[in-house]
MDAnalysis code that builds the backbone (N, CA, C; Angstrom):
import MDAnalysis as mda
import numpy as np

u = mda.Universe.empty(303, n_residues=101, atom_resindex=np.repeat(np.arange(101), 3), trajectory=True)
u.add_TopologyAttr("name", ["N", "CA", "C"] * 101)
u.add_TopologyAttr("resid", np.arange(1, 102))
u.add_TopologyAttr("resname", ["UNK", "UNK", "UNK", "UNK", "UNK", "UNK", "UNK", "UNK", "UNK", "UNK", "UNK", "UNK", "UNK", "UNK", "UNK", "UNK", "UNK", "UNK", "UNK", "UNK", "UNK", "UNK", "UNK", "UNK", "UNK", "UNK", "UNK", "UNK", "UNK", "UNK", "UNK", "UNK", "UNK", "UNK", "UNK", "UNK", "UNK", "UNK", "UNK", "UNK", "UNK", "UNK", "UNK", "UNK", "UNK", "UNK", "UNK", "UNK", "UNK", "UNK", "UNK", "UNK", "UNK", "UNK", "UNK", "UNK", "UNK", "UNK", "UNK", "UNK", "UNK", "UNK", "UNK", "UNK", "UNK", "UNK", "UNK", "UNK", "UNK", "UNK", "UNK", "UNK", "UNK", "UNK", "UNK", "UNK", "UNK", "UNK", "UNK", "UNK", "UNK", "UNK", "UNK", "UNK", "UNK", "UNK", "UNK", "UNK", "UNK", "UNK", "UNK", "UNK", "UNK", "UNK", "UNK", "UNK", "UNK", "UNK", "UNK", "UNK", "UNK"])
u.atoms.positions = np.array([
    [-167.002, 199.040, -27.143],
    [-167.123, 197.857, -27.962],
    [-165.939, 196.943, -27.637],
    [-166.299, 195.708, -27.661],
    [-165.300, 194.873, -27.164],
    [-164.315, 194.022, -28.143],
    [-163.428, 193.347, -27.813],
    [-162.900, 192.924, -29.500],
    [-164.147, 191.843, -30.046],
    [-164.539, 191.019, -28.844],
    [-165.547, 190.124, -29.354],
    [-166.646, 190.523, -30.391],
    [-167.181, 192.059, -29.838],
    [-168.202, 192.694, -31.231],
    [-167.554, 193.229, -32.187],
    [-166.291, 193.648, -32.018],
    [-165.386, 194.113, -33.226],
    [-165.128, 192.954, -34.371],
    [-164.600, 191.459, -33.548],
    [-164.544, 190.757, -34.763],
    [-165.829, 190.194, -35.183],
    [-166.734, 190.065, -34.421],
    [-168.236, 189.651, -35.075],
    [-168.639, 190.724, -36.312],
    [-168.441, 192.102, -36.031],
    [-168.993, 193.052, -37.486],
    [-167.896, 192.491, -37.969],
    [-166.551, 192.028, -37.898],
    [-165.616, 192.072, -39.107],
    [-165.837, 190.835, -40.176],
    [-166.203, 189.519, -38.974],
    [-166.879, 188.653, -39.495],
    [-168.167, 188.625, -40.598],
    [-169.256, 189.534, -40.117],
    [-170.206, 189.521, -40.710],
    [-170.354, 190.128, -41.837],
    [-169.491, 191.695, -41.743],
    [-169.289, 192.398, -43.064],
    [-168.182, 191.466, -44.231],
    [-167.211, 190.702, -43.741],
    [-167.072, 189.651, -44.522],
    [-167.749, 188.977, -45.200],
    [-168.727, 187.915, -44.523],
    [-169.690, 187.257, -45.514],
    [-170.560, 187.974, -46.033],
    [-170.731, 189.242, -45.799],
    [-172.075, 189.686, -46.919],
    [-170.692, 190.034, -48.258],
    [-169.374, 190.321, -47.928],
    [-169.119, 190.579, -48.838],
    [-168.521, 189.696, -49.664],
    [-168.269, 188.734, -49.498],
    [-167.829, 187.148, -49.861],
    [-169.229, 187.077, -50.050],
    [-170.311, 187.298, -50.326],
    [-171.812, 186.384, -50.898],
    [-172.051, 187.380, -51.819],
    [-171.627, 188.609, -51.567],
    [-172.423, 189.634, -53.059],
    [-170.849, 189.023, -54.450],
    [-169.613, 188.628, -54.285],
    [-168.562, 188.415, -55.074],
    [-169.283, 187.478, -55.350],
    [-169.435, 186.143, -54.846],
    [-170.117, 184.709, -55.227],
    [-171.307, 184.931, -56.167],
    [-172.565, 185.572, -55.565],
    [-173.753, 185.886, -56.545],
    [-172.734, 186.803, -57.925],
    [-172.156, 187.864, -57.752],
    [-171.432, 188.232, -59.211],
    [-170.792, 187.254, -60.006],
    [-169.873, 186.393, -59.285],
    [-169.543, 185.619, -60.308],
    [-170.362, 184.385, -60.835],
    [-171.139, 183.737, -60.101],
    [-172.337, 182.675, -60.587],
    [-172.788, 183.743, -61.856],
    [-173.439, 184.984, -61.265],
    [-174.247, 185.614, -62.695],
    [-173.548, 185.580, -64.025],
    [-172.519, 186.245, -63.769],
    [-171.367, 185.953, -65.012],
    [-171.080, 185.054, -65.572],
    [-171.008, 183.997, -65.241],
    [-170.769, 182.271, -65.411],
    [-170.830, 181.877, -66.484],
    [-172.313, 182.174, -66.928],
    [-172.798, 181.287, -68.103],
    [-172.262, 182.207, -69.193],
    [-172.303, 183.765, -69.472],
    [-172.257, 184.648, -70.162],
    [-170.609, 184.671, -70.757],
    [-169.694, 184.196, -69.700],
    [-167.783, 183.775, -69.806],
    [-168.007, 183.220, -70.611],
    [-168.527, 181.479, -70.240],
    [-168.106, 180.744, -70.809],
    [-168.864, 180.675, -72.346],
    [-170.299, 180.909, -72.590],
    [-170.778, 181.519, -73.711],
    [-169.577, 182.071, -74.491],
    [-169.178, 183.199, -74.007],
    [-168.562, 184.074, -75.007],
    [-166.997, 183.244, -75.249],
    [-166.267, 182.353, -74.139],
    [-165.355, 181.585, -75.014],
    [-165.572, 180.892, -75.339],
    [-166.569, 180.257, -75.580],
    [-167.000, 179.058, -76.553],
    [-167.189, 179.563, -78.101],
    [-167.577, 180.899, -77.661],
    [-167.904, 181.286, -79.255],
    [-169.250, 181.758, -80.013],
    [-170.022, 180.978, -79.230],
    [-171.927, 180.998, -78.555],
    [-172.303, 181.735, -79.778],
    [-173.178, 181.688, -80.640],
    [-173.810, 182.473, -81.282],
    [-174.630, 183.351, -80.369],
    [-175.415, 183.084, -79.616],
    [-176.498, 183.776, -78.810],
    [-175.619, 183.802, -77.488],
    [-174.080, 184.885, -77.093],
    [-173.943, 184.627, -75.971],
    [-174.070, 185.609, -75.237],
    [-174.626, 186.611, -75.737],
    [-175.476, 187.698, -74.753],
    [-176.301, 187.427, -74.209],
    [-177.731, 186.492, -74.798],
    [-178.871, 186.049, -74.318],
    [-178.243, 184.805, -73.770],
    [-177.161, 184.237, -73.429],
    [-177.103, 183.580, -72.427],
    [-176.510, 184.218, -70.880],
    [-176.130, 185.225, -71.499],
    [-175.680, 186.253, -70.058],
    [-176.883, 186.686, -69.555],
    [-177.566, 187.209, -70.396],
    [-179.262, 187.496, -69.947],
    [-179.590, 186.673, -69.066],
    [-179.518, 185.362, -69.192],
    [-180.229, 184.399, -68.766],
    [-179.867, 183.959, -67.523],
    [-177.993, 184.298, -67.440],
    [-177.735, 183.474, -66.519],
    [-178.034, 184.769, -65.049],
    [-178.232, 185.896, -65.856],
    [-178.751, 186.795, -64.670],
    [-180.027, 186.910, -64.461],
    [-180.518, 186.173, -64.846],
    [-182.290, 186.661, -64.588],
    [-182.277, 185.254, -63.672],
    [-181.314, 184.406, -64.217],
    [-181.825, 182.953, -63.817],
    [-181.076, 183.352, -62.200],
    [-180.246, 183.637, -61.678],
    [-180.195, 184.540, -60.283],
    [-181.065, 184.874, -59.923],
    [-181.735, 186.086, -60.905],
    [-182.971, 186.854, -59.921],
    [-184.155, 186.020, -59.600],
    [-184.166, 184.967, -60.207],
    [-185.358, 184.417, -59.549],
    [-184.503, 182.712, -59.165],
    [-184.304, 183.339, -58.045],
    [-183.165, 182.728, -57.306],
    [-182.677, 181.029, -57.501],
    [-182.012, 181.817, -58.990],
    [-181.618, 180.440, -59.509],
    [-182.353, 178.636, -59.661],
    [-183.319, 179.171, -59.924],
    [-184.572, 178.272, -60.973],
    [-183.736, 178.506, -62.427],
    [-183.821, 179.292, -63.354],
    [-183.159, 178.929, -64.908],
    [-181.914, 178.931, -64.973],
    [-181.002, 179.384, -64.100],
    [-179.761, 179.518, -64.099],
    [-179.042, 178.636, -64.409],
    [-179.213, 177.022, -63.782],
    [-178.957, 175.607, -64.778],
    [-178.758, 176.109, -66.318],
    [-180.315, 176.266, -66.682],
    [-180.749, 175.974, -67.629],
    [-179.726, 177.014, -68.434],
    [-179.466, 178.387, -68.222],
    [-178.492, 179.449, -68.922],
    [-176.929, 178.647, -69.101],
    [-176.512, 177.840, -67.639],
    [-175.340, 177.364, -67.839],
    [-175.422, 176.232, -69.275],
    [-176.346, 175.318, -69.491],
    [-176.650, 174.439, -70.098],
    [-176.541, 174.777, -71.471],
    [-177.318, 175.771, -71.684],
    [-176.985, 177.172, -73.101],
    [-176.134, 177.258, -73.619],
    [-175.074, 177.872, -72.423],
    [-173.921, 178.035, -72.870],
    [-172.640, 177.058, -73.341],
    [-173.132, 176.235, -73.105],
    [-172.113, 174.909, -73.431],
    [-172.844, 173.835, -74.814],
    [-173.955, 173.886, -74.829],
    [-174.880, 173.577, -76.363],
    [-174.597, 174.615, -77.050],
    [-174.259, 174.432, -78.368],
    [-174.205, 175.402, -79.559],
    [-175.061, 174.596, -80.578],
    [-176.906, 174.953, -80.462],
    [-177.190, 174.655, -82.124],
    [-177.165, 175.338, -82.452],
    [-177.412, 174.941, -84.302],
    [-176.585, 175.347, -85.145],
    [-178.505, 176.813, -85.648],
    [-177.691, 177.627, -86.018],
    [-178.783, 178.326, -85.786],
    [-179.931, 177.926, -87.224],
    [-179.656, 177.039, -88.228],
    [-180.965, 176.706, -88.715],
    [-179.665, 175.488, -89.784],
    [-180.487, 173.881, -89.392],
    [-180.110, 172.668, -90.134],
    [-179.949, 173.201, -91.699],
    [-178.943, 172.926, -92.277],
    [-178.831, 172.828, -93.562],
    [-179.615, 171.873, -93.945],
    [-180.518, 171.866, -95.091],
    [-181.317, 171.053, -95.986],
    [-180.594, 169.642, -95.938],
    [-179.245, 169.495, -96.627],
    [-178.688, 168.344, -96.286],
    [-178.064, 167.591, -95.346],
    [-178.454, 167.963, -93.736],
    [-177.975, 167.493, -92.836],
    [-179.770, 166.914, -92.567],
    [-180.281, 167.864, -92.840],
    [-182.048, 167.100, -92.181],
    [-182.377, 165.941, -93.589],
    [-182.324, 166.019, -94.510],
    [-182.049, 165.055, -95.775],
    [-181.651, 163.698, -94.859],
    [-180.438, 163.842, -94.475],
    [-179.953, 162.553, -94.054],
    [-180.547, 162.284, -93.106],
    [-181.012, 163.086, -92.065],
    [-181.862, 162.758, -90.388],
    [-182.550, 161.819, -91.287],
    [-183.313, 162.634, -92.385],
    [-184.854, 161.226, -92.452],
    [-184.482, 160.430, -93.019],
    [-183.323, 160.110, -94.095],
    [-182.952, 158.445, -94.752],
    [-182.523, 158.099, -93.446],
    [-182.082, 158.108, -92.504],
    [-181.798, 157.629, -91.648],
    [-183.052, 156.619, -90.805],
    [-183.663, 157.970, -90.355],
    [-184.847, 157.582, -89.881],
    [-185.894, 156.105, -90.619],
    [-185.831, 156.622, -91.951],
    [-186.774, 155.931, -92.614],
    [-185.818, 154.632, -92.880],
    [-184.504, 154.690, -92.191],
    [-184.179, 153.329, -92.906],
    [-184.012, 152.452, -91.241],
    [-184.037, 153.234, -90.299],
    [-184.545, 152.451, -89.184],
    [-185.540, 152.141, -89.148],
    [-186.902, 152.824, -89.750],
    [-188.189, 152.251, -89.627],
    [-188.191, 151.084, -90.329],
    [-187.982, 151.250, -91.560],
    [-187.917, 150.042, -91.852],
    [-187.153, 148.861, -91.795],
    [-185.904, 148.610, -91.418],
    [-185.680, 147.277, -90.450],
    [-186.419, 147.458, -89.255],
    [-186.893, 148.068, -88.425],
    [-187.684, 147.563, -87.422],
    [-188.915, 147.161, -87.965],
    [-189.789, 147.442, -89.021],
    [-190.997, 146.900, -89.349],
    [-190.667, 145.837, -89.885],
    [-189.485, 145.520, -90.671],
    [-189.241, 144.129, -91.132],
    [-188.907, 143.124, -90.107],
    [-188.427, 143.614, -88.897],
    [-188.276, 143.073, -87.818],
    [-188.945, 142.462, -87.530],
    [-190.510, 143.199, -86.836],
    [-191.478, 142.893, -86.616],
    [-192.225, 141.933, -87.563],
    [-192.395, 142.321, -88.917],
    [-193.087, 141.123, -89.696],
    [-192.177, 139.785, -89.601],
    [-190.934, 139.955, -89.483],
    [-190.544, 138.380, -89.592],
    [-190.858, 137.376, -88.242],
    [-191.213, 137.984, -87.550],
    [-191.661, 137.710, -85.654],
    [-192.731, 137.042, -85.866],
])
């Protein structure tokens, strides 16, 4: 064997092993930062961000995306209260809008 095929396997067993570290840490990714954020659901975003790998990173976005949104796991009565005076008080200047047109 010559050095030329010696450093080509040294080369090559390099990048497979520099690409299996890379795929570990992408998988991990979402599931880190989940869990320092605080994440209510940040297991099922670790779930996610590994499945979203196995199917070669199609949801994996979507797991990172997870992990950095925190809703709130169910609106208090008086936060959706205000959504609709809100709502209903934009509808109506825009319908008054419209009738004065």
């Amino acid at each position: 064997m010559s050095f030329i095929d010696a450093f080509a396997w040294f080369v090559l067993i390099t990048l497979i092993v520099a690409a299996v570290v890379i795929i570990a840490v992408l998988g991990a990714l979402p599931g880190r930062v989940a869990r320092a954020r605080k994440h209510p659901h940040a297991e099922a975003v670790s779930v996610a961000g590994w499945l979203g790998l196995l199917f070669l990173g199609v949801f994996w976005p979507l797991a990172m995306v997870w992990a950095y949104v925190d809703w709130p796991a169910s609106a208090g009565s008086q936060d959706f209260a205000d959504i609709q005076r809100r709502v209903a008080a934009l509808e109506a200047a825009t319908y008054k809008r419209e009738a004065a047109e």
